[in-house]
LOMIKE-717022 format. One record per residue: x negated, y negated, z negated of N, C-alpha, C in turn. Coordinates in steps of 0.001 Angstrom, whole numbers, plus 524288, in hexadecimal, padded with zeros to 5 digits. Layout:
N
[node [X Y Z] [X Y Z] [X Y Z]]
...
***
This chain:
247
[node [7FCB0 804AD 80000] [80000 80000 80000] [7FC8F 7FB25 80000]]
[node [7FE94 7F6CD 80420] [7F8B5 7F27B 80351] [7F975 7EDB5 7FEB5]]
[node [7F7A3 7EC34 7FD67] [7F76E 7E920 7F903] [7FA85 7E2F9 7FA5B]]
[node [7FDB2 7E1FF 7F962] [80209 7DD31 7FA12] [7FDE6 7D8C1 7F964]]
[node [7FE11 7D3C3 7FC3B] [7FA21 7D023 7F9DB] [7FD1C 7CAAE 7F89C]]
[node [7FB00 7C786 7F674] [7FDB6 7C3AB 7F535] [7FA1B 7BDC3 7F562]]
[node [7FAF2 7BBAA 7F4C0] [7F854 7B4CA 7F348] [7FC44 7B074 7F0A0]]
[node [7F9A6 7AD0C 7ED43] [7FAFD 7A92E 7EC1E] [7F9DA 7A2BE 7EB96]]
[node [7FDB1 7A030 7EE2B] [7FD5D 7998F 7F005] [7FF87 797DC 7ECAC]]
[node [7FB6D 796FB 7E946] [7FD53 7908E 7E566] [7FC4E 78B84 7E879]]
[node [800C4 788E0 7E779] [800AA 784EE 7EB86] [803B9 780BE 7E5C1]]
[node [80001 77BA4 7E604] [80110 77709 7E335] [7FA2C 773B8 7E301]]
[node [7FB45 76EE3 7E322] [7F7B2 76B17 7E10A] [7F63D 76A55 7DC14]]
[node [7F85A 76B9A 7D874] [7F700 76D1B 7D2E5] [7F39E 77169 7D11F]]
[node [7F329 7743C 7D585] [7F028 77A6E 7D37F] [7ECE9 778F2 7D5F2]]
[node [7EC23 7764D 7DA35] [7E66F 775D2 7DD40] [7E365 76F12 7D877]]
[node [7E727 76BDE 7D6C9] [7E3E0 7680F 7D319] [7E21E 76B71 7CF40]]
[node [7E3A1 76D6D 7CC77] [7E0CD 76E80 7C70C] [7E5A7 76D18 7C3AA]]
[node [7EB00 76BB0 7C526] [7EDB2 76A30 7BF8A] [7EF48 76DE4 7BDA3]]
[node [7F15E 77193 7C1E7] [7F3C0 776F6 7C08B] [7F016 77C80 7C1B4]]
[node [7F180 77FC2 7BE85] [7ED99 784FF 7BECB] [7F0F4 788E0 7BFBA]]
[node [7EED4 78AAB 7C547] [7F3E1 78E86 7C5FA] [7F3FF 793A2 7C4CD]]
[node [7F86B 79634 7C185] [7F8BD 79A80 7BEAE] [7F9D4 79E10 7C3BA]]
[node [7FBC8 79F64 7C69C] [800F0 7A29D 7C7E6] [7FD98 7A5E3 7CB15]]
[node [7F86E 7A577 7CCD1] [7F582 7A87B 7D1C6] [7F301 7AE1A 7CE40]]
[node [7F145 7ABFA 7C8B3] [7F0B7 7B02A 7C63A] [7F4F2 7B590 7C3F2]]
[node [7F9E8 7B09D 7C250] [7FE58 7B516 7C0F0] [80079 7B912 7C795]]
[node [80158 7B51C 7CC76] [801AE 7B95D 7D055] [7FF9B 7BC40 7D1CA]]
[node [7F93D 7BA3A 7D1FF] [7F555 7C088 7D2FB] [7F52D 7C542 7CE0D]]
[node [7F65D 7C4DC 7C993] [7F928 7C91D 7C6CF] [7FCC0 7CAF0 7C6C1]]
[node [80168 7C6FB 7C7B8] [8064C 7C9BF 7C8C2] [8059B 7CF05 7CF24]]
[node [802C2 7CA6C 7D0E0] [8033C 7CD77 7D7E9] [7FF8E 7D219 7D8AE]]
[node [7FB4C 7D1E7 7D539] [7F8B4 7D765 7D31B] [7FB20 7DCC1 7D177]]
[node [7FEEC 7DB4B 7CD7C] [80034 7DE85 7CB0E] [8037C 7E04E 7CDAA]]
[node [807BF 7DE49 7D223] [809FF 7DF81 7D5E0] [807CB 7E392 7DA27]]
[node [80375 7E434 7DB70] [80092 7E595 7DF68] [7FFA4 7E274 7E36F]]
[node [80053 7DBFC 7E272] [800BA 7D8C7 7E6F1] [7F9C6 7D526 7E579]]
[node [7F73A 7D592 7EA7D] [7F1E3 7D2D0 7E96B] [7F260 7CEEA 7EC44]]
[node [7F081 7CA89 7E769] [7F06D 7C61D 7E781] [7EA98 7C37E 7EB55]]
[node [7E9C9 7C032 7F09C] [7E611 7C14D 7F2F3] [7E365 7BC54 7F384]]
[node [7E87E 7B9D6 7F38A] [7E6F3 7B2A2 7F45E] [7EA3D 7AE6C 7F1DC]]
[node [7E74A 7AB46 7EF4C] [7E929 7A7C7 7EBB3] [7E8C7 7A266 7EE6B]]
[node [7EB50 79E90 7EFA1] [7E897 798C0 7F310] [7EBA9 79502 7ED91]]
[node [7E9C4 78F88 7EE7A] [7EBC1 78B02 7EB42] [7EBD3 7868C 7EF98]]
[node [7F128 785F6 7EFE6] [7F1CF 78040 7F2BC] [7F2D7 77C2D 7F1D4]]
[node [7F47A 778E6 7F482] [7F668 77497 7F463] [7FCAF 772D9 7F61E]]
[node [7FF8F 76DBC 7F2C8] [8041D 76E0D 7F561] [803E4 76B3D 7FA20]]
[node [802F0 76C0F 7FF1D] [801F5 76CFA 8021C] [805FE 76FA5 80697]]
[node [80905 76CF9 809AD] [80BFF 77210 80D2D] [80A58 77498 810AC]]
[node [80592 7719A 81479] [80443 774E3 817A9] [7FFE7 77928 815F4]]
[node [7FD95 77809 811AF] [7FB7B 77C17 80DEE] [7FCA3 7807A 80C6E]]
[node [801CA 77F8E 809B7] [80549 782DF 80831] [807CB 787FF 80CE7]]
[node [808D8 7837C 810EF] [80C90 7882D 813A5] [807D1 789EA 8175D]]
[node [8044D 788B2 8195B] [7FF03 78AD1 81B29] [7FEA1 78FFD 8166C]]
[node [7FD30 78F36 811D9] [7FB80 79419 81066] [7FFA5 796B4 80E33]]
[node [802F4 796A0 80D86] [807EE 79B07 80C29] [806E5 79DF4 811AC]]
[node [808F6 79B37 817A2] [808D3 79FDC 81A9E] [80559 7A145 81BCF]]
[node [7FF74 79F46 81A6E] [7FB5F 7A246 81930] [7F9BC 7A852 81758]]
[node [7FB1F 7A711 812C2] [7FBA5 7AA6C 80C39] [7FF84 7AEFF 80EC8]]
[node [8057A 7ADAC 80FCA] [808E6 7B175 80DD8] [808E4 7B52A 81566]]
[node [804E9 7B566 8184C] [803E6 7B7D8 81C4A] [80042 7BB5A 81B6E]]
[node [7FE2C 7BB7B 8174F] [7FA6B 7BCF1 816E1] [7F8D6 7C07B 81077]]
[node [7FDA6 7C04C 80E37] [7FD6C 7C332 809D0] [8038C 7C680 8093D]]
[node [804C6 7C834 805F2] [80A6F 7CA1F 80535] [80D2B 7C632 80295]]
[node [80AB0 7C4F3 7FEA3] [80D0B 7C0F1 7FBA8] [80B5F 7BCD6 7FAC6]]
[node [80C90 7B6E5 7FBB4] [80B58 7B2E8 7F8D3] [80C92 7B1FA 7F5AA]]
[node [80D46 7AEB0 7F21A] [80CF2 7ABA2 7EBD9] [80C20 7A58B 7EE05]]
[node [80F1B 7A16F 7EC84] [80E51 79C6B 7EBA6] [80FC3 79BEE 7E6E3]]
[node [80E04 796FE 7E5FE] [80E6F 79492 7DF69] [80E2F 79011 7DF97]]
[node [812AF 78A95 7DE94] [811AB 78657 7DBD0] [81471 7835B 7E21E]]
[node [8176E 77FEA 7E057] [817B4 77C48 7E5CB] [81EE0 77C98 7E520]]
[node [8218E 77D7F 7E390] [8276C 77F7D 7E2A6] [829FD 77C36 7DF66]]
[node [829C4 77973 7DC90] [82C54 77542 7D956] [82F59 77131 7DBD9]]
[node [83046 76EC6 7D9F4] [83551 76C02 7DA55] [8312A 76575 7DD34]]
[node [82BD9 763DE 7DD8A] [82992 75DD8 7DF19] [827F5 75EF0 7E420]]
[node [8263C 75AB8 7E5D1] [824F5 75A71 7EBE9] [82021 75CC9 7EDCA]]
[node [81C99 75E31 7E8F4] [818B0 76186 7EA81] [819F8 7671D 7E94A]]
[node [81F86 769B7 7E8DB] [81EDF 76E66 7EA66] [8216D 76FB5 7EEC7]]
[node [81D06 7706E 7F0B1] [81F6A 771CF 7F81A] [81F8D 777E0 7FA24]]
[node [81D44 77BBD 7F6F1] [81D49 7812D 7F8E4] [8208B 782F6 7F9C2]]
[node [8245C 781F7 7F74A] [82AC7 783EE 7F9BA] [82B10 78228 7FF0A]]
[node [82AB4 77EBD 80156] [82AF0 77D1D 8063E] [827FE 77DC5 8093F]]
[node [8221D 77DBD 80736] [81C71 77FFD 80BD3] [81FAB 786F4 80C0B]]
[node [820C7 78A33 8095F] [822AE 78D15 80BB0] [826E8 78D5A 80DCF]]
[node [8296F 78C03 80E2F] [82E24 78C0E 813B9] [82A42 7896F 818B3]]
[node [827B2 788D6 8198B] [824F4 784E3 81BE7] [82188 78993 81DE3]]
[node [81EFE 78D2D 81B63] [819DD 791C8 81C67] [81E55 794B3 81F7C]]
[node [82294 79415 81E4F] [8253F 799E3 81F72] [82B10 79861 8241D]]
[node [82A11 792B1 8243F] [82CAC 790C2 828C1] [832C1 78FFA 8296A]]
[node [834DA 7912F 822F6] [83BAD 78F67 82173] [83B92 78B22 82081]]
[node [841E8 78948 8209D] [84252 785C9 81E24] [840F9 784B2 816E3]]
[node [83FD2 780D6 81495] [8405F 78019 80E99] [84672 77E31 80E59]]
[node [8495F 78170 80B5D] [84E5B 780AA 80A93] [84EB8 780A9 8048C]]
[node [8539B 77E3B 803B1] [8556A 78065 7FE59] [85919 785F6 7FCD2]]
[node [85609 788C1 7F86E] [857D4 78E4F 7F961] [85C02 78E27 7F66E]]
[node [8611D 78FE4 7F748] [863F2 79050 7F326] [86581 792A0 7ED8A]]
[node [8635D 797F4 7EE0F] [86017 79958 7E992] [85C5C 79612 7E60D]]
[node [859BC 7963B 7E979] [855F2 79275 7E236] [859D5 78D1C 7E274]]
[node [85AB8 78BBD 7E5DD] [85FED 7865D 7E42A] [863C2 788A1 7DF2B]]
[node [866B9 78A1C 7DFA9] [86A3A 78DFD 7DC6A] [86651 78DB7 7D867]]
[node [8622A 7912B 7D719] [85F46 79150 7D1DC] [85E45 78C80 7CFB0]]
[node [85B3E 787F1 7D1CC] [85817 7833C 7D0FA] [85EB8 78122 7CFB5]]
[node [8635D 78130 7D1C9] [8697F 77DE2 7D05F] [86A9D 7810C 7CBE4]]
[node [86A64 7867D 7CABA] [86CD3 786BC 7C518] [8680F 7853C 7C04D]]
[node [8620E 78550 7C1C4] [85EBB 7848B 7BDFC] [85F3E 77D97 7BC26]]
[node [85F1E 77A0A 7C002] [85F69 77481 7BED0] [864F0 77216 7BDEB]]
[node [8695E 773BA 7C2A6] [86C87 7725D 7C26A] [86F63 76D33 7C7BF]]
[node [87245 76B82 7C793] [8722D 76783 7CB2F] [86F7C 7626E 7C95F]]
[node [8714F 761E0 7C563] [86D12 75B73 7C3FA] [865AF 75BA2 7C6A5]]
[node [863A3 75F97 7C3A2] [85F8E 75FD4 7C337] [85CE5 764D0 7C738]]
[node [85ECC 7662B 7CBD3] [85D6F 768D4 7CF9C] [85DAF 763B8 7D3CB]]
[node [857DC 76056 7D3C6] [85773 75BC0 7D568] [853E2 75C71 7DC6A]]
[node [852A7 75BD5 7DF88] [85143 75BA6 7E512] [84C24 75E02 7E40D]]
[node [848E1 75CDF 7E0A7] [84363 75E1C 7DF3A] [84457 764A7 7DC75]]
[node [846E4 766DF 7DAA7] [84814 76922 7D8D3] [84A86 76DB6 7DB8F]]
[node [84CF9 76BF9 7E150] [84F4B 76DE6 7E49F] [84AD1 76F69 7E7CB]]
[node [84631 76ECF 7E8C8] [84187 76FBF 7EAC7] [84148 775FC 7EA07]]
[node [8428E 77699 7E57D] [84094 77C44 7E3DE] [84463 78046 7E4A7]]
[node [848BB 77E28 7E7DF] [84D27 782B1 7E8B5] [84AC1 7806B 7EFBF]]
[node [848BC 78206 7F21F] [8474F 77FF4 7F755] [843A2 78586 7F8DC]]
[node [84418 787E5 7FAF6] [841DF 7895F 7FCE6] [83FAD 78BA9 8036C]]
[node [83D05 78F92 804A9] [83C2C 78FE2 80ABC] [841D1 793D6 80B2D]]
[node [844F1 79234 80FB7] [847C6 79508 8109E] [8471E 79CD7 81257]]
[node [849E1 79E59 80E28] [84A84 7A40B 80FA1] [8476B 7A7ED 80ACD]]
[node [84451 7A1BE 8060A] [841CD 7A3B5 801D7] [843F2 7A6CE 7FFAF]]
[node [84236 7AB6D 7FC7F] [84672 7AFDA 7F6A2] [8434D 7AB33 7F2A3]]
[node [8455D 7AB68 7F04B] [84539 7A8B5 7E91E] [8437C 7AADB 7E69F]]
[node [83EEC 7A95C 7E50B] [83CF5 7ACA0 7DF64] [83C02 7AAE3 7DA77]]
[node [83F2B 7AD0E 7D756] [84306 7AA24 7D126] [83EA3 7A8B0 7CE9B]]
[node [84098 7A401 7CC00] [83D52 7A10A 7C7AB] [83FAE 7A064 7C338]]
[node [83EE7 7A43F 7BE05] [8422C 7A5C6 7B881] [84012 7A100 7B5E3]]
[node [83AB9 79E80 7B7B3] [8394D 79B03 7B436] [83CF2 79421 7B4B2]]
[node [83B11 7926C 7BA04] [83DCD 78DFE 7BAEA] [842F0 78D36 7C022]]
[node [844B1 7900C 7C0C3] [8491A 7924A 7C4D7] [8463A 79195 7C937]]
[node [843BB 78E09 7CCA2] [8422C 78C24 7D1DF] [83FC5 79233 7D27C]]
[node [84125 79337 7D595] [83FD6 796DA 7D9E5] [83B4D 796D7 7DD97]]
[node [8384E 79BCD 7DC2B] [83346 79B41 7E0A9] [836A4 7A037 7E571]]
[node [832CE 79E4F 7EA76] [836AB 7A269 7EE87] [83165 7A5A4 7F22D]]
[node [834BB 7A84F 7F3B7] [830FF 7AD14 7F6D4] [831FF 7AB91 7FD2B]]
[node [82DAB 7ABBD 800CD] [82E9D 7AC65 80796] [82C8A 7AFC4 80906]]
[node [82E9C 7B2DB 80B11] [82B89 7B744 80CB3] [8279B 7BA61 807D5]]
[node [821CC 7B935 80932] [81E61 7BBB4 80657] [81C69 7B6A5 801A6]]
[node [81E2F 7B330 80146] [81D73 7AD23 7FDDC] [82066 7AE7E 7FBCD]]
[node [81D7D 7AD53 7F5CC] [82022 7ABDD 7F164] [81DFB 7A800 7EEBE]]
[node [821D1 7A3A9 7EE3F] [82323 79ECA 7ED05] [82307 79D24 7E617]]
[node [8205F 79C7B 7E2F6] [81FD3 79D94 7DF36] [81F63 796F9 7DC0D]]
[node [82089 794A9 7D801] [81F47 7917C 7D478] [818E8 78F98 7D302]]
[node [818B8 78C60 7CFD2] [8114D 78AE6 7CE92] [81146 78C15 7CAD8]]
[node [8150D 789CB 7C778] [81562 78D27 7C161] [81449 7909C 7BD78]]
[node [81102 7930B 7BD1A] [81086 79932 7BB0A] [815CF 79B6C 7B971]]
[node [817B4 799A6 7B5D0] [81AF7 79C39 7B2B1] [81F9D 79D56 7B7C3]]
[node [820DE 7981D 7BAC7] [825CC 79AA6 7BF7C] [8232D 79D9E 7C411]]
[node [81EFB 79E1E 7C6A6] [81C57 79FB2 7C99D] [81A81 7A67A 7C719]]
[node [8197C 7A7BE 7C20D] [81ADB 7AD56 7C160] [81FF9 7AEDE 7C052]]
[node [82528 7AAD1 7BD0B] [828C1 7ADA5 7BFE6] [82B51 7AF3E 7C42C]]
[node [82B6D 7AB11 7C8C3] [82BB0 7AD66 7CBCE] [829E6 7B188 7CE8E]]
[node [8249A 7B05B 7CE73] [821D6 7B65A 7CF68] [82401 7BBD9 7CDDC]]
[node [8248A 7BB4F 7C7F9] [827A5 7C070 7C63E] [82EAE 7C123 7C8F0]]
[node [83017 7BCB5 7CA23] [833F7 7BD49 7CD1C] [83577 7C0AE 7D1A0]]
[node [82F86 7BF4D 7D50F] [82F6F 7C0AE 7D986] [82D31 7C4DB 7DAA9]]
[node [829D2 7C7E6 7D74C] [82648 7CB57 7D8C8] [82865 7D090 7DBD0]]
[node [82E00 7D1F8 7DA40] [8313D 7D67B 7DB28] [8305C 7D82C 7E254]]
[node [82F7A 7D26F 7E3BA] [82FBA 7D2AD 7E9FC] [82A50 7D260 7EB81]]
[node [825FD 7D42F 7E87E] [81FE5 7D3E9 7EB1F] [81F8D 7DA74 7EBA1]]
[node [81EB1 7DC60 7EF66] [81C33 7E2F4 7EF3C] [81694 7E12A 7EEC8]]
[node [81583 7E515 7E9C5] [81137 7E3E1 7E8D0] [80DE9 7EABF 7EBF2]]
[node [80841 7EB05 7EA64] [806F5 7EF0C 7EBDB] [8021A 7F257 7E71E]]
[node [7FEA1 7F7B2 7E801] [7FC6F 7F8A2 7E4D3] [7FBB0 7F45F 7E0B4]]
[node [7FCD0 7F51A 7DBAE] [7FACF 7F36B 7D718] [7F525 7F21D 7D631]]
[node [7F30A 7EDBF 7D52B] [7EF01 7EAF4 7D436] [7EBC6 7EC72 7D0DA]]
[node [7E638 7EF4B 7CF26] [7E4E0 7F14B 7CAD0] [7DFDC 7ED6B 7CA6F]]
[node [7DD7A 7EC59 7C552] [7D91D 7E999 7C56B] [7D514 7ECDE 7C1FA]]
[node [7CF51 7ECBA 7C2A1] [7CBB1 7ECD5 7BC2D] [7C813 7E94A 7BC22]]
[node [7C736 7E9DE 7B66F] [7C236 7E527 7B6EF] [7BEF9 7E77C 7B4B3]]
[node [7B8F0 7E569 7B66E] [7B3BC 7E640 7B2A5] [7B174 7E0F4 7B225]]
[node [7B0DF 7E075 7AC2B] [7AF7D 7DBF3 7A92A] [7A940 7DD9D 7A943]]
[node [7A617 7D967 7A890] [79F20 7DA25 7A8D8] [79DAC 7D56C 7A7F5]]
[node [79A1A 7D4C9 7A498] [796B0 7D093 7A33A] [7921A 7D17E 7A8CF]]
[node [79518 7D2AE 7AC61] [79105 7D29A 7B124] [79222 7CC9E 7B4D7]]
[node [78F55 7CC0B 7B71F] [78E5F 7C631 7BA09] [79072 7C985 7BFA0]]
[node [793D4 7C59C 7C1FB] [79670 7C689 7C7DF] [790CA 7C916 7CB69]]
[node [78C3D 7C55D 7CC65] [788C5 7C6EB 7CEBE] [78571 7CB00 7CD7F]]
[node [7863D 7CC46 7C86C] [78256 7D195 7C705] [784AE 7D5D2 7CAEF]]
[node [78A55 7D577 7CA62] [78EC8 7DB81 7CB66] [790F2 7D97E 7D2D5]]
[node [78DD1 7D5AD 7D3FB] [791AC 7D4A9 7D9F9] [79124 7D95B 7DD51]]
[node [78C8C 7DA97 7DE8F] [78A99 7DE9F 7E1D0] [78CF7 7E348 7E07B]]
[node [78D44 7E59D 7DC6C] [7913A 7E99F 7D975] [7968B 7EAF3 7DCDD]]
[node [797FF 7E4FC 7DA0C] [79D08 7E56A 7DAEE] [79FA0 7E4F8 7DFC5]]
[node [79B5B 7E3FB 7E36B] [79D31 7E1B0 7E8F8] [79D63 7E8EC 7ECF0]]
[node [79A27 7EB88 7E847] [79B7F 7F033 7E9DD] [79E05 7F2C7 7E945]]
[node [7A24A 7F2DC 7E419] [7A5C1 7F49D 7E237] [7A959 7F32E 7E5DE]]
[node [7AA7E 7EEB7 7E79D] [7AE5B 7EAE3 7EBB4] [7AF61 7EFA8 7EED5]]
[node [7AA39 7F02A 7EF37] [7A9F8 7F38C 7F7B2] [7AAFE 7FA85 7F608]]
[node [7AAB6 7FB41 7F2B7] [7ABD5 800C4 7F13E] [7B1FC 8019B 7EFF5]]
[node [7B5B6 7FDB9 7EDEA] [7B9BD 7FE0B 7EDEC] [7BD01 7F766 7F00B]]
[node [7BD33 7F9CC 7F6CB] [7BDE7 7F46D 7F91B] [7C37C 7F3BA 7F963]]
[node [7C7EF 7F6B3 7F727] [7CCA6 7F4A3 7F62E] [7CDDE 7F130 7F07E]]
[node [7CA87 7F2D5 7EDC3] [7CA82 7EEBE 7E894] [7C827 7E903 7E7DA]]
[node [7CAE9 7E62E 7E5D3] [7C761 7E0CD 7E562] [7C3CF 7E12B 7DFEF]]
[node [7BFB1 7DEC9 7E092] [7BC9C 7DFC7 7DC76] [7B9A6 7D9BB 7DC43]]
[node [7BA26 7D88B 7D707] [7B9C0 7D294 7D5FA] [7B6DA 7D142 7D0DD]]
[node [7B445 7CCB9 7D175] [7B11F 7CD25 7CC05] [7B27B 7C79E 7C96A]]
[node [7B296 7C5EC 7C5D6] [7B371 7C0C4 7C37B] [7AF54 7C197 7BE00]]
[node [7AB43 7BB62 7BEBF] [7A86E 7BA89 7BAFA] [7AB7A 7B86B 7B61B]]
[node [7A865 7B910 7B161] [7AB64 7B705 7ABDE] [7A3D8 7B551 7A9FA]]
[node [7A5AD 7B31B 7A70C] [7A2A0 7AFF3 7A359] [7A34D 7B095 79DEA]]
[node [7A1C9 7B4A8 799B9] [7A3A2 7B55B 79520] [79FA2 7B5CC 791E7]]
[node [79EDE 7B37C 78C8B] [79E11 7B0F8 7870F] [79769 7B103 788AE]]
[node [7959F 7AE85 78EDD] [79182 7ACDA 79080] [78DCD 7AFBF 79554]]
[node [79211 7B50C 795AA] [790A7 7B920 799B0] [79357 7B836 79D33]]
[node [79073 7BA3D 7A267] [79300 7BB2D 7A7C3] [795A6 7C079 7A6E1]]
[node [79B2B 7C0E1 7AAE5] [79AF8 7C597 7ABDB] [79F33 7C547 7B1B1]]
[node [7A289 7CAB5 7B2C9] [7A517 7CA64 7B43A] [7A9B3 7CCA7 7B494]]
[node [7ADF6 7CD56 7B629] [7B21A 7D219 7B6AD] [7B28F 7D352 7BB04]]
[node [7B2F6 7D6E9 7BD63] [7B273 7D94B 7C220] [7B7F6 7DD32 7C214]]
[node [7BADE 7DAC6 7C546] [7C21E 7DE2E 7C6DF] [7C15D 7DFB5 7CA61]]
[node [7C485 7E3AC 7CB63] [7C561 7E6EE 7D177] [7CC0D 7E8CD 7D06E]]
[node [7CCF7 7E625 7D5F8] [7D2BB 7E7BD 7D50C] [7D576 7E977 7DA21]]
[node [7DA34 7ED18 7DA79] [7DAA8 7EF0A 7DEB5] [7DF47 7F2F6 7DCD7]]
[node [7E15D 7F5C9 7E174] [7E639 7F88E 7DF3A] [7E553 7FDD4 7DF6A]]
[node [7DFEA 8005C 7DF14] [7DFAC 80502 7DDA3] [7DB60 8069E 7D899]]
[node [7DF76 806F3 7D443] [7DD92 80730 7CEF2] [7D74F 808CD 7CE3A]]
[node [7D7FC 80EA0 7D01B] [7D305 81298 7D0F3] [7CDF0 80D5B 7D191]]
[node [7CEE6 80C95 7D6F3] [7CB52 80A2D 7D9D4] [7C875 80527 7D6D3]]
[node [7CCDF 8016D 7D3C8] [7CAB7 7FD7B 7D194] [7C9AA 80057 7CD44]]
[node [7CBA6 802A1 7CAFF] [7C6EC 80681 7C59C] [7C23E 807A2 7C7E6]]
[node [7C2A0 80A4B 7CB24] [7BCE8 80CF4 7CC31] [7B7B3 8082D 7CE27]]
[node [7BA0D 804B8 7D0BF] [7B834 7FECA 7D2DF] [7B568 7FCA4 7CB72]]
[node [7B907 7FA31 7C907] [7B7FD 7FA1D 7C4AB] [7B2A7 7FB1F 7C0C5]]
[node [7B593 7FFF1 7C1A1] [7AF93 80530 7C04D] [7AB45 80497 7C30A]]
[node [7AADF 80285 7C71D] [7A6CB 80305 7C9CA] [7A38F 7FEEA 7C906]]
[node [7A6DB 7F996 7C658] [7A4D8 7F499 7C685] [7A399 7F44E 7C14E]]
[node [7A554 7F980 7BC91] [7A29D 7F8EC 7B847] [79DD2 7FC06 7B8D0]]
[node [79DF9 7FF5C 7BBE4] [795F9 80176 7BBFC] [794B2 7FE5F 7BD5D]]
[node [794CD 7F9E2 7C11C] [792F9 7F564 7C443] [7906C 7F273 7BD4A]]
[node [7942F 7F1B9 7BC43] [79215 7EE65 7B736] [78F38 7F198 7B1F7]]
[node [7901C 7F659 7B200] [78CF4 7FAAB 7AFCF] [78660 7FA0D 7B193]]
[node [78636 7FBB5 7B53F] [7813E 7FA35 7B8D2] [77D37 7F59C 7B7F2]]
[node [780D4 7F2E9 7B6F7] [77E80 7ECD2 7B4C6] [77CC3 7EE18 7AE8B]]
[node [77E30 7F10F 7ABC1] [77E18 7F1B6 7A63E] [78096 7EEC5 7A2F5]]
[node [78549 7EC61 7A52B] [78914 7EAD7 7A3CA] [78FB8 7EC5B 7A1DD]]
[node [7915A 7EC1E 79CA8] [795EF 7EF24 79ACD] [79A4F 7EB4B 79F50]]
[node [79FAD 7EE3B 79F49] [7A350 7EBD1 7A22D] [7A7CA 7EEA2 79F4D]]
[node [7AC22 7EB5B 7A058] [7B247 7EBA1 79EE1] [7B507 7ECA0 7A3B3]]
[node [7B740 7F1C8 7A382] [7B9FB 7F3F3 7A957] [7BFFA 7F3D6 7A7DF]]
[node [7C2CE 7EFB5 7A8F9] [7C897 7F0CC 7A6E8] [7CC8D 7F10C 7AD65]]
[node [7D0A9 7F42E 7AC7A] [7D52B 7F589 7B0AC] [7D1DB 7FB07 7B242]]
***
């Protein structure tokens, strides 16, 4: 079975200044892990339309699934609702569904034109429920339309997940080593080529004045990243160095 792939477009001017720190790329590549869905490409934009709808039909040609985040609110800089109708060549209409939701959540007084932004969407969108603040993120095709928010951007997520086929289950291990990236590169660049369906990755740490590193290998056949693993703790054995082999 081949492995489903996915990416995610955070798109806002706040995540590219520095005011905001965006949560949501870490909670989807776990959620979409644990799914069997691999997460392959992450971009950060700008609000921007020809940006926007340039890389959506970029992105979602080219993976199974996209992910956007942030651009959906109710002010004049959220335009992603509309760069996609725009990637995907509908009209932006108002949907009657999320109308209906956004009219019983505010009401008539206070379901104001700005507000009406967020019941708008590309014509022919499905809706995908928001338990936290009613506004509705929506699905096109292989796009999913998601909030900036953390807290509404994983519910919806959990909303929506029912409709992702995911594939083999994601397994990881790690080996921890007070070893330096460059002592173990050559090693490990062989381990790579001995099991070339697994990714095998190293990340330095810096701890209470030592180098070291952790070295993951992850992939959807358990065996294989065990035995990978194993192989990268004689690697650090060899060195005369103890290591921590966990998964």
């Amino acid at each position: 079975m081949s492995q489903p792939t996915a990416a995610v477009l955070v798109i806002g001017n706040e995540i590219l200044s520095g005011r905001t720190q965006d949560a949501n790329l870490a909670y989807l590549g776990q959620e979409l892990s644990a799914l069997g869905i691999r997460l392959v490409e992450a971009r950060v934009i700008p609000d921007i339309e020809a940006t926007i709808v340039a890389t959506v039909n970029e992105l979602r040609a080219r993976v199974t699934y996209l992910f956007t985040t942030g651009g959906i609110g109710p002010t004049h800089d959220d335009i992603t609702s509309e760069c996609v109708a725009k990637a995907f060549g509908v009209p932006w209409t108002l949907n009657a569904e999320a109308h209906r939701i956004l009219f019983e959540h505010y009401g008539a007084e206070k379901l104001n034109a700005a507000r009406l932004r967020m019941a708008t969407t590309p014509e022919g969108a499905i809706l995908i429920d928001n338990p936290v603040s009613k506004a509705p993120g929506f699905q096109m095709g292989n796009v999913f339309v998601l909030a900036g928010i953390p807290k509404i951007a994983q519910a919806m997520f959990q909303s929506l997940k029912h409709r992702l086929s995911g594939g083999p289950a994601l397994v990881s291990a790690t080996v921890t080593a007070f070893v330096p990236e460059g002592t173990i590169a050559a090693g490990l660049g062989e381990v790579q080529a001995a099991y070339p369906a697994l990714d095998v990755g190293s990340y330095p740490f810096q701890r209470d004045g030592r180098f070291g590193t952790q070295l993951v290998v992850r992939g959807t056949d358990k065996d294989a990243v065990r035995a990978a693993a194993e192989a990268i703790g004689r690697l650090v054995e060899g060195l005369g160095e103890p290591f921590l082999l966990e998964g």
